[in-house]
N, C-alpha and C positions, 0 to 999 in steps of 0.2 A: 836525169831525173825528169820524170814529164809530169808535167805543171797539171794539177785537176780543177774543175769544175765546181766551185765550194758560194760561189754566189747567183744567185736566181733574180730574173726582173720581168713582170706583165710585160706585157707588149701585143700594140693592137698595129696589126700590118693588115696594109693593102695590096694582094698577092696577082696578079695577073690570071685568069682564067678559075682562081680560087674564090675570090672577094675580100669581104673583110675575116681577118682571122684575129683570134684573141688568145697567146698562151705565153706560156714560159721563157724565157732566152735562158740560158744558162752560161756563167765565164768564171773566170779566175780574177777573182777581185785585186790579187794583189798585182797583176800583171796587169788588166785592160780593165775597163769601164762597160757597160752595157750598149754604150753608141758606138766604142771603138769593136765590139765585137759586131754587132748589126754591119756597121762599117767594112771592116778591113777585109773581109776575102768575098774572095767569090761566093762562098756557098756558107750557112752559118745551120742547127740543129733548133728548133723549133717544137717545145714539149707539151702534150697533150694540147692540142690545138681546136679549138674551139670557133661556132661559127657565129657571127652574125647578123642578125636579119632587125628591120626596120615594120615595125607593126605601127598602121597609121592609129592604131587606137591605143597600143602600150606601149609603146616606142620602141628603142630598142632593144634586143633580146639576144641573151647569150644561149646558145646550143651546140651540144655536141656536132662535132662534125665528122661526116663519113670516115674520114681519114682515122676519127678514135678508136672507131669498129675493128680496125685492120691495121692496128698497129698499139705495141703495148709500152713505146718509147718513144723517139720524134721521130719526127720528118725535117727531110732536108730539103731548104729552100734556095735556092737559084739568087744570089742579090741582086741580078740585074732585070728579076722580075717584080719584084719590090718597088712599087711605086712611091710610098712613104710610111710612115710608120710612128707612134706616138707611144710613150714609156708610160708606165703604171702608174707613177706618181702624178701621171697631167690627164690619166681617163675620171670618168665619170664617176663617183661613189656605187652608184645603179649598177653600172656595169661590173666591176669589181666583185662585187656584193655577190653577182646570179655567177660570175666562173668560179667563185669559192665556192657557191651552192651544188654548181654540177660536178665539180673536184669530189665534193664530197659526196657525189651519187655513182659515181666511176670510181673513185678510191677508196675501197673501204678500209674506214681508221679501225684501229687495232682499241679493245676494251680496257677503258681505265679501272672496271670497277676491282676493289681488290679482293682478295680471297677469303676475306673474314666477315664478309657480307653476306655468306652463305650461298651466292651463283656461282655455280661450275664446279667441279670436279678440284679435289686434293690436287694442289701444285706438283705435290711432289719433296723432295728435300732442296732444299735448297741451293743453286748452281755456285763451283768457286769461283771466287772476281778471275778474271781474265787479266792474261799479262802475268807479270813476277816467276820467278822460276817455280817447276815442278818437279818433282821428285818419286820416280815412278819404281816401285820395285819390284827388279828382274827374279825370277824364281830361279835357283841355281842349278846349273847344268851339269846332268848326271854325266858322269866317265865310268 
């Protein structure tokens, strides 16, 4: 059984020849931790990665980074180019705040409003819940 990917954690690393990067780590909560995945191997997956930059009049500034252009899942980072690296819970609210902003300029979220508000087109009938058995009926076979 291979273990998945079901917990997410910020993460601002300082990447060798890239700078400072600000995105995702992704691990399996019930097996490792977000340090012991940083940690443990050589090369770890790094999701929609973000860059940034130091404005002497706004400070600092989260922006996309080239790498989000050309590429629509992560990149994989080298740990021994990783000079250090600080988790989501210990950045800056600032910063936080602007890679949710640009998340949601890159990702677009899917519409809540619902159907009886009169936007958009007839749903349709209704889909059946998924899962539980189905019961399909075969047309019988002439002889």
């Amino acid at each position: 059984m291979k273990l998945r990917q079901n917990a997410k954690e910020l993460v601002l690393l300082e990447i060798d020849g890239l700078g400072l990067i600000l995105g995702e780590i992704r691990y399996n909560k019930q097996t490792e931790t977000a340090i012991f995945a940083l940690e443990k191997g050589a090369f770890f997956d790094l999701y929609l990665p973000c860059a940034v930059v130091f404005d002497p009049q706004k400070g600092p500034l989260v922006r996309p980074h080239v790498l989000n252009a050309m590429t629509t899942g992560s990149i994989r980072v080298q740990r021994s180019k990783v000079s250090c690296f600080v988790l989501g819970n210990e950045l800056a609210p600032s910063l936080v705040a602007q890679y949710r902003a640009v998340l949601e300029g890159l990702v677009p979220s899917r519409p809540t409003a619902s159907p009886d508000e009169g936007k958009g087109p007839d749903p349709g009938p209704e889909k059946p819940p998924k899962g539980g058995p189905r019961i399909i009926t075969l047309p019988k076979k002439r002889t």
